[in-house]
TORKOL-4160 file (C-alpha; in steps of 0.2 Angstrom, whole numbers, padded with zeros to 4 digits, m for minus):
433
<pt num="1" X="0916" Y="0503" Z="0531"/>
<pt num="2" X="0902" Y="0491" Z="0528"/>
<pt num="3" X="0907" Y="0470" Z="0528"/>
<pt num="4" X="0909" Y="0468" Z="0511"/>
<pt num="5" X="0905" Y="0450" Z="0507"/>
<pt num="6" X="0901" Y="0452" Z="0487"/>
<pt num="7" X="0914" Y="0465" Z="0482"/>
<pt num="8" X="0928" Y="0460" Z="0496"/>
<pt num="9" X="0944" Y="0457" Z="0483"/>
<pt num="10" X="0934" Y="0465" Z="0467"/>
<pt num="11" X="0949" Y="0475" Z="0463"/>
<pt num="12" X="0961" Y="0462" Z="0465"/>
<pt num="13" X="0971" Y="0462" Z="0447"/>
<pt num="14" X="0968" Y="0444" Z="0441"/>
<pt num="15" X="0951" Y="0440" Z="0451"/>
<pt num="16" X="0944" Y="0435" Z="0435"/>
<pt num="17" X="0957" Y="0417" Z="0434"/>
<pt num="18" X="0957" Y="0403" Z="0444"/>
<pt num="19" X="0974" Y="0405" Z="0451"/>
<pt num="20" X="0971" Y="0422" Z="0459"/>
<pt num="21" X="0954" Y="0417" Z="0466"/>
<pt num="22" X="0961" Y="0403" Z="0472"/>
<pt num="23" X="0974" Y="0410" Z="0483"/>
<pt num="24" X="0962" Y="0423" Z="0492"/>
<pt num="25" X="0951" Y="0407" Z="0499"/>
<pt num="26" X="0942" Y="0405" Z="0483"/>
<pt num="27" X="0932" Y="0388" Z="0483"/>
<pt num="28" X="0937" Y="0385" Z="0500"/>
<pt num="29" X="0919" Y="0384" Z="0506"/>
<pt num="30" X="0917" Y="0369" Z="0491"/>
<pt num="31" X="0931" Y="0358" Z="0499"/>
<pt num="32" X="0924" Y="0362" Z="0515"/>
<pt num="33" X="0905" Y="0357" Z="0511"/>
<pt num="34" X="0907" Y="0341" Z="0502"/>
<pt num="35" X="0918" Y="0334" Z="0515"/>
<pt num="36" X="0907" Y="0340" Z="0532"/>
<pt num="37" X="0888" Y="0344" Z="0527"/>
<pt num="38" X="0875" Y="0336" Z="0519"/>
<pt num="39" X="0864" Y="0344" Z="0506"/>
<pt num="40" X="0849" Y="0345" Z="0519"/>
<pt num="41" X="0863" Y="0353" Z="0530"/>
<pt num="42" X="0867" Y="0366" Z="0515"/>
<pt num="43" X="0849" Y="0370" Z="0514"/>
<pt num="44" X="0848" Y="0374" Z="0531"/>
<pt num="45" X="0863" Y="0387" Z="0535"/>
<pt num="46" X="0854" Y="0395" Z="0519"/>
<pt num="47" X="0837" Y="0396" Z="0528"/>
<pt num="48" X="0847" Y="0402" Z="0545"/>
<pt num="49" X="0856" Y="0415" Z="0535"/>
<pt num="50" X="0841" Y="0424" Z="0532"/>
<pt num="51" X="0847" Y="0426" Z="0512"/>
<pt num="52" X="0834" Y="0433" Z="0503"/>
<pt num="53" X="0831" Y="0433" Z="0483"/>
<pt num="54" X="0842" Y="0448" Z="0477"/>
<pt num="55" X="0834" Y="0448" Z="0459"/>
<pt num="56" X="0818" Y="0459" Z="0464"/>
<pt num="57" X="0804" Y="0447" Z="0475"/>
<pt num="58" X="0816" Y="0446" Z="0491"/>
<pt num="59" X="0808" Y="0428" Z="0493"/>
<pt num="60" X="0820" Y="0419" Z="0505"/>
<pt num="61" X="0830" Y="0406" Z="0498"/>
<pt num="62" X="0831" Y="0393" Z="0510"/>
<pt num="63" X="0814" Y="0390" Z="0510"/>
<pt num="64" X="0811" Y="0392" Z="0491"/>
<pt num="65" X="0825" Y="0379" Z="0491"/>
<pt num="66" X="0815" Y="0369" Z="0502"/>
<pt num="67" X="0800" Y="0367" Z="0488"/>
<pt num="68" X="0810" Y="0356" Z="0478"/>
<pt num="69" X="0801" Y="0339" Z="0472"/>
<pt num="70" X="0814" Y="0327" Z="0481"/>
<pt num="71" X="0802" Y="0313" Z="0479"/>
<pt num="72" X="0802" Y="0315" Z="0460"/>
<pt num="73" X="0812" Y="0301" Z="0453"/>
<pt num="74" X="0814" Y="0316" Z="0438"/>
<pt num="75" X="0832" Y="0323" Z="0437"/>
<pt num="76" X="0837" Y="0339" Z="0445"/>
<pt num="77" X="0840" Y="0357" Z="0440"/>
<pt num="78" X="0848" Y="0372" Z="0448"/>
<pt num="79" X="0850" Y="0387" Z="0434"/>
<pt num="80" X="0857" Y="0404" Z="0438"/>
<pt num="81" X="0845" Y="0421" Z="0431"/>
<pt num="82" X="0859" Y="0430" Z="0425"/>
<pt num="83" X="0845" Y="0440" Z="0414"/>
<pt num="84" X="0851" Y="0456" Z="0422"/>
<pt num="85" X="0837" Y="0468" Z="0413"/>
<pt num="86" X="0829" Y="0479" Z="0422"/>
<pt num="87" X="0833" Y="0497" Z="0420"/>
<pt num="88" X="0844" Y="0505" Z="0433"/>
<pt num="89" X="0851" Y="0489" Z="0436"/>
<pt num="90" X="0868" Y="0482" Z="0432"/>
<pt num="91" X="0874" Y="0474" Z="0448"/>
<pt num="92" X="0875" Y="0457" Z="0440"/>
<pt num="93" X="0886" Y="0460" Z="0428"/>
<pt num="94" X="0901" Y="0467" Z="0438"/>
<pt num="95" X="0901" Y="0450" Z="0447"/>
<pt num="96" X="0903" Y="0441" Z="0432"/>
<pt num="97" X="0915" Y="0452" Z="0424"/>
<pt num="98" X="0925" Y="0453" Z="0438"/>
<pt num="99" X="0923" Y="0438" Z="0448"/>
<pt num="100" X="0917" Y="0422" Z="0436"/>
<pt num="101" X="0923" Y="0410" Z="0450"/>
<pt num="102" X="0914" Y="0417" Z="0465"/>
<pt num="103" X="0897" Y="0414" Z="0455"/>
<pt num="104" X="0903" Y="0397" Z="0449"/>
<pt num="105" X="0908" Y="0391" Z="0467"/>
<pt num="106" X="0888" Y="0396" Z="0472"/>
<pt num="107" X="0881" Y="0388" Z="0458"/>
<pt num="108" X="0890" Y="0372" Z="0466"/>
<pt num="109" X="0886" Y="0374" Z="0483"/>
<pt num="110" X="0867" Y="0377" Z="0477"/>
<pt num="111" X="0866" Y="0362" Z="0463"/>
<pt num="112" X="0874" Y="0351" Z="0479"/>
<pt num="113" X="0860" Y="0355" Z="0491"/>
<pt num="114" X="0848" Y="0351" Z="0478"/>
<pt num="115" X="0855" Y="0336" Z="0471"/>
<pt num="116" X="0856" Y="0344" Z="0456"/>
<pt num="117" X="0867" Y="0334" Z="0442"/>
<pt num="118" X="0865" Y="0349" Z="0431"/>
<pt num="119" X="0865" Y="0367" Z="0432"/>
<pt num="120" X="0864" Y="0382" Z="0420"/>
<pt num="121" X="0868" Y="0401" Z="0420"/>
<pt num="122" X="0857" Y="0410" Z="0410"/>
<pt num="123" X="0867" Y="0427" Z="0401"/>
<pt num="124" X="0857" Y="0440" Z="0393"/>
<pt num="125" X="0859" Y="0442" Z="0375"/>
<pt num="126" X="0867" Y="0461" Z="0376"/>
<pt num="127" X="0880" Y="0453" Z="0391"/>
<pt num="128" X="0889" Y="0442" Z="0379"/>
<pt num="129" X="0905" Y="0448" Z="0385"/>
<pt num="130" X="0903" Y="0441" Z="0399"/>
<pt num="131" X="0897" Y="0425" Z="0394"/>
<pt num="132" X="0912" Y="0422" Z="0387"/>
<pt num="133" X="0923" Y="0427" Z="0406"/>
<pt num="134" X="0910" Y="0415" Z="0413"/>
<pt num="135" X="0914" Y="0400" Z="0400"/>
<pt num="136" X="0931" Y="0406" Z="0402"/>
<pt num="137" X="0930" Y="0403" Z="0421"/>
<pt num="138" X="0919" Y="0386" Z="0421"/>
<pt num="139" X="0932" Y="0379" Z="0409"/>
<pt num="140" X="0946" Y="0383" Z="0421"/>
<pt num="141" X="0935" Y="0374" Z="0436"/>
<pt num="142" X="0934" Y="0359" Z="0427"/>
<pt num="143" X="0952" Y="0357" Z="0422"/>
<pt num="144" X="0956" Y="0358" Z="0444"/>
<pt num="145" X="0942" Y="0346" Z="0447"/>
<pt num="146" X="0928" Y="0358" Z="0456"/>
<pt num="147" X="0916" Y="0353" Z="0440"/>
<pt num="148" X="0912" Y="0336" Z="0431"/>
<pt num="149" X="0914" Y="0321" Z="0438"/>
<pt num="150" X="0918" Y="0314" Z="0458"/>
<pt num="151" X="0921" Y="0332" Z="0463"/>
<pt num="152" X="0936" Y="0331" Z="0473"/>
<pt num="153" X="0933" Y="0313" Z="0477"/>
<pt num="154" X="0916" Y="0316" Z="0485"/>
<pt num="155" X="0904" Y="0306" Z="0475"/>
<pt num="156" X="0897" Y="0321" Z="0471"/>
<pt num="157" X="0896" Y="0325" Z="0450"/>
<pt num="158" X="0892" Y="0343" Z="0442"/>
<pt num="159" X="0890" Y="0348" Z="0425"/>
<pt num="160" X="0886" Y="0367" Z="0424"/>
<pt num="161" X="0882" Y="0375" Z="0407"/>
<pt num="162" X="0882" Y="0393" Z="0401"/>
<pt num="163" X="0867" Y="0400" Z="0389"/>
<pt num="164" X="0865" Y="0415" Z="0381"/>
<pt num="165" X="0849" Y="0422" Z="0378"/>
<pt num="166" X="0842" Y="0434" Z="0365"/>
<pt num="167" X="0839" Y="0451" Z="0375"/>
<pt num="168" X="0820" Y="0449" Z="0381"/>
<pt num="169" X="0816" Y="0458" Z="0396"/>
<pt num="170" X="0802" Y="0448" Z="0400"/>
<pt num="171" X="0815" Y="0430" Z="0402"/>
<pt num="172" X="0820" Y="0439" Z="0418"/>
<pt num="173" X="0805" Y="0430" Z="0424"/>
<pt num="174" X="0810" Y="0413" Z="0429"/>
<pt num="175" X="0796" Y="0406" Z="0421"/>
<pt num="176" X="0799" Y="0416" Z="0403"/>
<pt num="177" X="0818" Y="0412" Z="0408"/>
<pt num="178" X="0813" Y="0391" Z="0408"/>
<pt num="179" X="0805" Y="0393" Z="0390"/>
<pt num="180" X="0819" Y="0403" Z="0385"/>
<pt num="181" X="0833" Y="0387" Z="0389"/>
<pt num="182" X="0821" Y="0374" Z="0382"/>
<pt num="183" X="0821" Y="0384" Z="0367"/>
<pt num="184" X="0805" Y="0391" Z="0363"/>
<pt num="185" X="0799" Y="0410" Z="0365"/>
<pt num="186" X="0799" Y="0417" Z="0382"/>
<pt num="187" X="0785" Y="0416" Z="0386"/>
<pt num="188" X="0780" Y="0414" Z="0406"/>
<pt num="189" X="0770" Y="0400" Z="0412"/>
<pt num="190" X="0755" Y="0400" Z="0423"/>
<pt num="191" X="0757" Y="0395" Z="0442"/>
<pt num="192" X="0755" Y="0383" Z="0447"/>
<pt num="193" X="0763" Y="0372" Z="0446"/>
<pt num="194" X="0778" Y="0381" Z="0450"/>
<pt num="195" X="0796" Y="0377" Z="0446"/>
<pt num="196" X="0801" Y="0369" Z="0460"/>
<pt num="197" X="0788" Y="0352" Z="0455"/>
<pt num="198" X="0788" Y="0357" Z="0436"/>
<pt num="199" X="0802" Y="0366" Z="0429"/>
<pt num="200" X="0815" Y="0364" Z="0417"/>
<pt num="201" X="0812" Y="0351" Z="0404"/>
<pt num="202" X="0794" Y="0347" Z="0416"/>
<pt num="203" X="0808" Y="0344" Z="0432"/>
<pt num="204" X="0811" Y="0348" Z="0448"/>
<pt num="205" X="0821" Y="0365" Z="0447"/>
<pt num="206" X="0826" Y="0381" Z="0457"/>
<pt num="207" X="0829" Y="0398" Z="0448"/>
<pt num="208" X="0840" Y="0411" Z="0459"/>
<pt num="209" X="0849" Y="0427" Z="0455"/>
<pt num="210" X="0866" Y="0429" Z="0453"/>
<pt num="211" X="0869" Y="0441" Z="0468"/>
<pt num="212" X="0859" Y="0427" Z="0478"/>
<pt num="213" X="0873" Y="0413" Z="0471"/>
<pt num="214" X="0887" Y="0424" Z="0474"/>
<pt num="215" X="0884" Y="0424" Z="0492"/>
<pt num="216" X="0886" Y="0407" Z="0496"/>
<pt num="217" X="0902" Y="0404" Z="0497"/>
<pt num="218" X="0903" Y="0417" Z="0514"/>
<pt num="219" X="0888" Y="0409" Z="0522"/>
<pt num="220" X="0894" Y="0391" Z="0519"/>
<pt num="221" X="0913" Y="0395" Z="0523"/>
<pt num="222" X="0907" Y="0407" Z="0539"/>
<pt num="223" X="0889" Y="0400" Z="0544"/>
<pt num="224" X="0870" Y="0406" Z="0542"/>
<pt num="225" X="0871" Y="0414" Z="0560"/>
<pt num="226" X="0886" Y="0424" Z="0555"/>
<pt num="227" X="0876" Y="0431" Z="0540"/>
<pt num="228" X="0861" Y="0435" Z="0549"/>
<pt num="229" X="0871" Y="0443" Z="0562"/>
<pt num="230" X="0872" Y="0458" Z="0548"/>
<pt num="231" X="0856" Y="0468" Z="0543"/>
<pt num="232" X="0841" Y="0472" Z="0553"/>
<pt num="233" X="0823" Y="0464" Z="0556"/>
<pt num="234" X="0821" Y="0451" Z="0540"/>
<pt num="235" X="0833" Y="0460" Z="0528"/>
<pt num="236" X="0850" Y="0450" Z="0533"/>
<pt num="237" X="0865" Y="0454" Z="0526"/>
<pt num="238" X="0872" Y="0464" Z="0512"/>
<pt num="239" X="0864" Y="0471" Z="0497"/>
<pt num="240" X="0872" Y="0478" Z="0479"/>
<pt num="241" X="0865" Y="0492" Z="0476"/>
<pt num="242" X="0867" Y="0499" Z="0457"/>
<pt num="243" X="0866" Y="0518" Z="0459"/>
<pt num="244" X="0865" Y="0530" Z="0445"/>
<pt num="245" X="0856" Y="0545" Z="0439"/>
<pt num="246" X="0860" Y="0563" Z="0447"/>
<pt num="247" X="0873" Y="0557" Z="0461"/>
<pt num="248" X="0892" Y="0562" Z="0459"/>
<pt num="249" X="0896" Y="0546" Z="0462"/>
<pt num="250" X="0888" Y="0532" Z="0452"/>
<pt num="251" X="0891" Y="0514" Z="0452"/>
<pt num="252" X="0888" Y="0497" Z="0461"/>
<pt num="253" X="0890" Y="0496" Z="0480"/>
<pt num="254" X="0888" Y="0484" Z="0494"/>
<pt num="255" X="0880" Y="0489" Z="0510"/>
<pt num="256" X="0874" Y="0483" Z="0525"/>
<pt num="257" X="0856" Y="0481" Z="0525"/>
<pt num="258" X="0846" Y="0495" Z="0536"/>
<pt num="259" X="0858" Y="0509" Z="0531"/>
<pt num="260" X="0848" Y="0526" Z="0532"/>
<pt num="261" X="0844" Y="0530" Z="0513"/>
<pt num="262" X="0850" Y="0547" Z="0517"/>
<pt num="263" X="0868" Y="0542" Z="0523"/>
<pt num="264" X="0868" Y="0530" Z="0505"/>
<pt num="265" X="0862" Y="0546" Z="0494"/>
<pt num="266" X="0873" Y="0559" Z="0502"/>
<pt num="267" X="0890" Y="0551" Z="0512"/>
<pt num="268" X="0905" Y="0552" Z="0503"/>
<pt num="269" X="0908" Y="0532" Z="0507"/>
<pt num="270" X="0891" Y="0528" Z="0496"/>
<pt num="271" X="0884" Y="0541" Z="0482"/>
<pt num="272" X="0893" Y="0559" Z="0486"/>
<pt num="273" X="0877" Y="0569" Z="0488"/>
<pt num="274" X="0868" Y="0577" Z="0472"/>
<pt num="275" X="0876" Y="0582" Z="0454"/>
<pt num="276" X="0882" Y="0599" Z="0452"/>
<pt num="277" X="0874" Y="0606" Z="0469"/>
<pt num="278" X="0855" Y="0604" Z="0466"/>
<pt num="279" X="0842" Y="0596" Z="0476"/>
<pt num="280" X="0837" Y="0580" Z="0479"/>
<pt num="281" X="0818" Y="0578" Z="0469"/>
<pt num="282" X="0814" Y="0560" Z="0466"/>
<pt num="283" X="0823" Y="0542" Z="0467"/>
<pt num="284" X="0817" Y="0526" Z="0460"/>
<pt num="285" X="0824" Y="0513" Z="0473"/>
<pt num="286" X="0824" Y="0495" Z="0466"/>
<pt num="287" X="0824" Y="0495" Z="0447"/>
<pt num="288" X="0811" Y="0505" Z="0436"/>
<pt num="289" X="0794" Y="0493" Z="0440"/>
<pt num="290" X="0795" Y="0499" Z="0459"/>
<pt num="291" X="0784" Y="0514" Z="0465"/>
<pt num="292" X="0795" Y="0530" Z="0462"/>
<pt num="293" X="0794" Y="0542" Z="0479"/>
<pt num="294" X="0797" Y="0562" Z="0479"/>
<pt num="295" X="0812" Y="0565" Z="0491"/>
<pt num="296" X="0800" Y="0570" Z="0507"/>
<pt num="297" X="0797" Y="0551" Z="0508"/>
<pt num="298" X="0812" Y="0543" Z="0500"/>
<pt num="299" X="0821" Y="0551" Z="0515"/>
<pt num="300" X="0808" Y="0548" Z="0530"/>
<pt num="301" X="0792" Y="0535" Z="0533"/>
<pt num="302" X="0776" Y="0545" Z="0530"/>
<pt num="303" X="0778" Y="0545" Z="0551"/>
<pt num="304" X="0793" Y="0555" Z="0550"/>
<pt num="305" X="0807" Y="0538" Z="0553"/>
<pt num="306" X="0821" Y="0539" Z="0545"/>
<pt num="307" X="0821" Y="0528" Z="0529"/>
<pt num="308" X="0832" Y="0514" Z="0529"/>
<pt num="309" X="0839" Y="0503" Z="0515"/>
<pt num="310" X="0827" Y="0487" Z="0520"/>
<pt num="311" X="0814" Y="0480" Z="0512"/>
<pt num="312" X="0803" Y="0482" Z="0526"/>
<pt num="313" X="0810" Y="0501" Z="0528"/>
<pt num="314" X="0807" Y="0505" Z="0509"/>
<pt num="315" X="0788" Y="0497" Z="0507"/>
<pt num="316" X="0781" Y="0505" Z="0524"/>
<pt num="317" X="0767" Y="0514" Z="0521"/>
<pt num="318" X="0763" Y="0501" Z="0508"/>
<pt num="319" X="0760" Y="0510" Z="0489"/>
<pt num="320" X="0755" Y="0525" Z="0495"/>
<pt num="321" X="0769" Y="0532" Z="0503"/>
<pt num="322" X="0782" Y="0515" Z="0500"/>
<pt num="323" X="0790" Y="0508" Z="0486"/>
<pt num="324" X="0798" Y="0491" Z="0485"/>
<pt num="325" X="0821" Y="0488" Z="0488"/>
<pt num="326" X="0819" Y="0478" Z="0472"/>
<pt num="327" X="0832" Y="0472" Z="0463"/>
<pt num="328" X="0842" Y="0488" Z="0470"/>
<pt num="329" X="0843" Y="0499" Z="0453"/>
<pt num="330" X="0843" Y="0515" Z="0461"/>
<pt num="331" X="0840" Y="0529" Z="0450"/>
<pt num="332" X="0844" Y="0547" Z="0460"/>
<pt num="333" X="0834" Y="0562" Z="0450"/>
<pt num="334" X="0837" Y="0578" Z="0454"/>
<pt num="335" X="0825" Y="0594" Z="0452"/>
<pt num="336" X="0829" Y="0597" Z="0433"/>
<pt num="337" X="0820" Y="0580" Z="0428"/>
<pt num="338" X="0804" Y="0578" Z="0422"/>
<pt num="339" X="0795" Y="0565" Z="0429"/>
<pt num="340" X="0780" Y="0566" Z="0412"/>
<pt num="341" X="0795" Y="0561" Z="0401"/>
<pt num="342" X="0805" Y="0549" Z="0414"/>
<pt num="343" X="0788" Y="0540" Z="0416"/>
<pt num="344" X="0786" Y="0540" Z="0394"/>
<pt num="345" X="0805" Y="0532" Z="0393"/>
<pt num="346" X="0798" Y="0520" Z="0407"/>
<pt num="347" X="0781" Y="0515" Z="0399"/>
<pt num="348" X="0789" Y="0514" Z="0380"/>
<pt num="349" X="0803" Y="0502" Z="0387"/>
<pt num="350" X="0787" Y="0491" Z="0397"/>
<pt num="351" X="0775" Y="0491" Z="0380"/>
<pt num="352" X="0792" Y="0486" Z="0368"/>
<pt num="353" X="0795" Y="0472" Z="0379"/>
<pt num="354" X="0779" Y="0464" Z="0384"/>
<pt num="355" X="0776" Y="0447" Z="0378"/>
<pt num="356" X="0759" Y="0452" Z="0371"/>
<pt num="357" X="0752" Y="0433" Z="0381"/>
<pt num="358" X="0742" Y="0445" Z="0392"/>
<pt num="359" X="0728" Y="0455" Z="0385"/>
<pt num="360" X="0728" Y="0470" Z="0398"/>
<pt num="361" X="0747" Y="0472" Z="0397"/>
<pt num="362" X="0747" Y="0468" Z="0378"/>
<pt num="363" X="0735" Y="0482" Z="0376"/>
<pt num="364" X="0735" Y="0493" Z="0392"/>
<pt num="365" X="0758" Y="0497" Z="0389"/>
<pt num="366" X="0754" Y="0502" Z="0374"/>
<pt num="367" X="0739" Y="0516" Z="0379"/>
<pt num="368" X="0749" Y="0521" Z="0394"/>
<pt num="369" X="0764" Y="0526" Z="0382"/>
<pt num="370" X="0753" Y="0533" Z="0369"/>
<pt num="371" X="0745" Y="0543" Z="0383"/>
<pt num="372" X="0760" Y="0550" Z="0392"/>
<pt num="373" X="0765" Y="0553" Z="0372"/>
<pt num="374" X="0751" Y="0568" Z="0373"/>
<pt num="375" X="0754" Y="0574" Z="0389"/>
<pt num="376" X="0772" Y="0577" Z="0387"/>
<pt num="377" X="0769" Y="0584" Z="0368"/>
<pt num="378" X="0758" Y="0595" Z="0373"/>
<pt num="379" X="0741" Y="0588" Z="0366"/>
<pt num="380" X="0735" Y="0579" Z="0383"/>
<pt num="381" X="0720" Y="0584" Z="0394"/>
<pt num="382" X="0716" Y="0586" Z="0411"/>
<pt num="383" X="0704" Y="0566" Z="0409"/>
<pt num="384" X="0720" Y="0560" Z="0402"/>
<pt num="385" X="0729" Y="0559" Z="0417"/>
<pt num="386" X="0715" Y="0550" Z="0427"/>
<pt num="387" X="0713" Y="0539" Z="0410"/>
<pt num="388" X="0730" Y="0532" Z="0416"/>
<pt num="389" X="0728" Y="0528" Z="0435"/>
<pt num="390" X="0711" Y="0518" Z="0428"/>
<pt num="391" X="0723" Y="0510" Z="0414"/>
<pt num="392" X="0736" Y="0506" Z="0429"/>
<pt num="393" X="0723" Y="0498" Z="0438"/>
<pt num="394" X="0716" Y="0487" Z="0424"/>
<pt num="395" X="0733" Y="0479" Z="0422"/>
<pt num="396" X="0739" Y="0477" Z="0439"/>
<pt num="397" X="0736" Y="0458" Z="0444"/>
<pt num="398" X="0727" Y="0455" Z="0429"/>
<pt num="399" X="0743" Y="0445" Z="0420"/>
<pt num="400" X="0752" Y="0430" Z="0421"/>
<pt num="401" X="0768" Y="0437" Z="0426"/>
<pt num="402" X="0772" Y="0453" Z="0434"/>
<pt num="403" X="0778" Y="0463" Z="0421"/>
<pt num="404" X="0760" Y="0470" Z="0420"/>
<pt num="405" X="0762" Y="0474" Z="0439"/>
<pt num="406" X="0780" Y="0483" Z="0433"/>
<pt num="407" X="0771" Y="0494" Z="0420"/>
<pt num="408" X="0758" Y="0501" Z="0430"/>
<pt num="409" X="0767" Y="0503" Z="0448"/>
<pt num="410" X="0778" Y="0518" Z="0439"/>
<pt num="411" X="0762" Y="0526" Z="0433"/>
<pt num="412" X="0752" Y="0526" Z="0447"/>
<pt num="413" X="0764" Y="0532" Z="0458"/>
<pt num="414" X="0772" Y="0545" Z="0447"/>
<pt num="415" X="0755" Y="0552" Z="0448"/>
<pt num="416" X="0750" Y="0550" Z="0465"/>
<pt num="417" X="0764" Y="0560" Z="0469"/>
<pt num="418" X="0770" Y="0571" Z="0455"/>
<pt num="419" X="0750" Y="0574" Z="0451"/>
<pt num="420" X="0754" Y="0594" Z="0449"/>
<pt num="421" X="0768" Y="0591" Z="0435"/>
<pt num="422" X="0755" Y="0582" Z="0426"/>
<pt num="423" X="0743" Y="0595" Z="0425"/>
<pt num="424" X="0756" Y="0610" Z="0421"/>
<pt num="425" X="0760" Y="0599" Z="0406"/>
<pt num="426" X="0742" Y="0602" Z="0404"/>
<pt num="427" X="0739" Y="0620" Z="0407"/>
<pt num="428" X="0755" Y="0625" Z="0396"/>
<pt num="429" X="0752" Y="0614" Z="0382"/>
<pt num="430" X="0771" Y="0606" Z="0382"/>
<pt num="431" X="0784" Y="0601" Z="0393"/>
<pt num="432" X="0787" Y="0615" Z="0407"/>
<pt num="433" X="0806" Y="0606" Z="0408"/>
């Protein structure tokens, strides 16, 4: 059984009220920070750790952390991406459902090591539900004294706020996300500067995920060596992996980074093998912007290694025979599915949600959907397909934000790899599927 340092007590009835988490250690690591450590001392069992971003860059948080404008006589911010958007993913969600407090503790230990006096978790519109077990759950740690004023008698004062947004995939860029909580339209920024000089309100700010967050209570409470001590290469600890699609046992999971992707797709302890006794075709590793791979390479390296569930593992071979680990969607596809019309639902979602602040993603999501329209309808040609790699390419770097980057991965791998189910579509005039 993996170490499960995210999901430990999920099941616990209660987990959701300050009582019950309390009496399983909850907060412990709080009490135990602001009495012994300073925040320099915070940031570095963070860095020690190895943590990395567990919303879909992997950037390492300790170090992003360490960006910070400290000589800014500008206040602090630390806010929470709880814009859980991107499709195949909903790993977010369960930990604020089902364990408000363990979030809330993280958002303390982080705002402290940043000398922040202010934080904020940022919900998405459609997770209102659990805004309000979040609001539920901050209310409760101000009542025992972990938020507000001279936390426990340390000096040390945090006032964390909860903020819906309005449902825009493009705010689960931090930058979009910042607009967003100022109140205008989410649009993202332009880099530099980045958040960490500039952010909220034009101050000093760092933006993590909520799986990031909720792992700070265990690293505080058992140490950045402890944590790093788990996982392989630069992929330390444990990930949630949101796994869906034609698996007989879908759902949210904690493993130990560098498990072989074959052991999470087909052990009874992870996914249960493949629906209804087909084959394995296709997965989608980290969320619907990464690369999709066929199941030759989703199960082995283009040099014939086992694939393991890492971020260096899953982007060996770079794009052409790699994907990305992402923000750990992972969407299983079986042989029945058809990658024209999986890439269609894809490319409508990326052109619907654009920002429209980029004239190649603006334009180039919604000729990629119109395209993939044709081929999957029947009406396409054999220059249409090629007509979408060289759209792909035109909008990858070319935007602000890497949504653009998100639309065209899926394409240009889809075809790279699937090029033959393209042109049956082609040949038969509709859908062989």
């Amino acid at each position: 059984m993996a170490t499960q340092i995210l999901l430990n007590n999920i099941d616990v009835p209660g987990l959701a009220n300050f009582e019950v988490y309390r009496q399983l250690g909850g907060y412990s690591s709080v009490v135990k920070t602001l009495k012994n450590l300073t925040p320099d001392q915070v940031t570095g069992e963070v860095t020690k750790s190895g943590l990395r971003g567990r919303g879909g860059a992997g950037f390492p948080a300790g170090m992003k952390w360490g960006f910070i404008d400290k000589k800014s006589e500008k206040p602090r911010y630390f806010v929470c991406n709880f814009d859980e958007s991107e499709p195949g993913t909903f790993k977010d969600r369960y930990i604020g459902q089902r364990n408000p407090h363990q979030l809330i503790e993280g958002m303390i230990l982080g705002a402290y090591a940043l000398g922040a006096g202010s934080a904020y978790i940022y919900v998405r519109g459609e997770l209102f539900y659990v805004l309000r077990i979040i609001e539920k759950a901050i209310e409760e740690a101000y009542k025992q004294g972990f938020l507000g004023q001279n936390i426990l008698g340390s000096g040390y004062s945090l006032d964390l706020y909860c903020q819906p947004g309005a449902g825009a995939y493009i705010c689960g860029e931090e930058t979009a996300l910042l607009e967003s909580l100022e109140g205008k339209r989410g649009n993202p920024r332009i880099k530099p500067p980045f958040p960490a000089l500039v952010g909220l309100y034009g101050c000093p700010t760092v933006v993590n995920n909520v799986e990031t967050i909720a792992a700070l209570p265990w690293i505080l409470n058992n140490g950045g060596e402890a944590y790093a001590a788990i996982g392989v290469e630069n992929s330390k600890g444990t990930k949630l992996i949101s796994a869906c699609g034609h698996i007989k046992k879908p759902g949210v999971y904690e493993i130990e980074l560098g498990l072989p992707v074959e052991e999470f797709i087909y052990s009874d302890e992870y996914c249960g093998g493949i629906r209804n006794g087909h084959k394995l075709k296709a997965v989608v590793a980290g969320g619907s912007s990464v690369p999709i791979l066929p199941a030759s390479l989703i199960l082995k390296t283009a040099a014939g290694e086992p694939r393991l569930m890492s971020y260096e593992s899953l982007s060996e071979g770079g794009f052409q025979s790699g994907t990305m680990l992402g923000s750990g969607g992972f969407i299983v596809m079986d042989e029945t599915t058809c990658i024209v019309k999986n890439l269609l639902t894809f490319a409508r979602f990326y052109h619907h949600e654009s920002c429209g602040q980029c004239s190649p993603c603006r334009e180039g999501t919604s000729w990629m959907e119109k395209i993939l329209h044709r081929i999957e309808n029947g009406q396409g040609t054999m220059k249409d397909i090629d007509l979408l790699v060289s759209v792909s390419k035109h909008i990858e770097g070319n935007t602000i934000c890497p949504l653009g980057d998100a639309a065209a991965w899926p394409v240009a791998s889809a075809i790279r790899h699937f090029r033959e189910e393209f042109e049956e579509h082609v040949k038969l005039q509709k859908c062989p599927f």
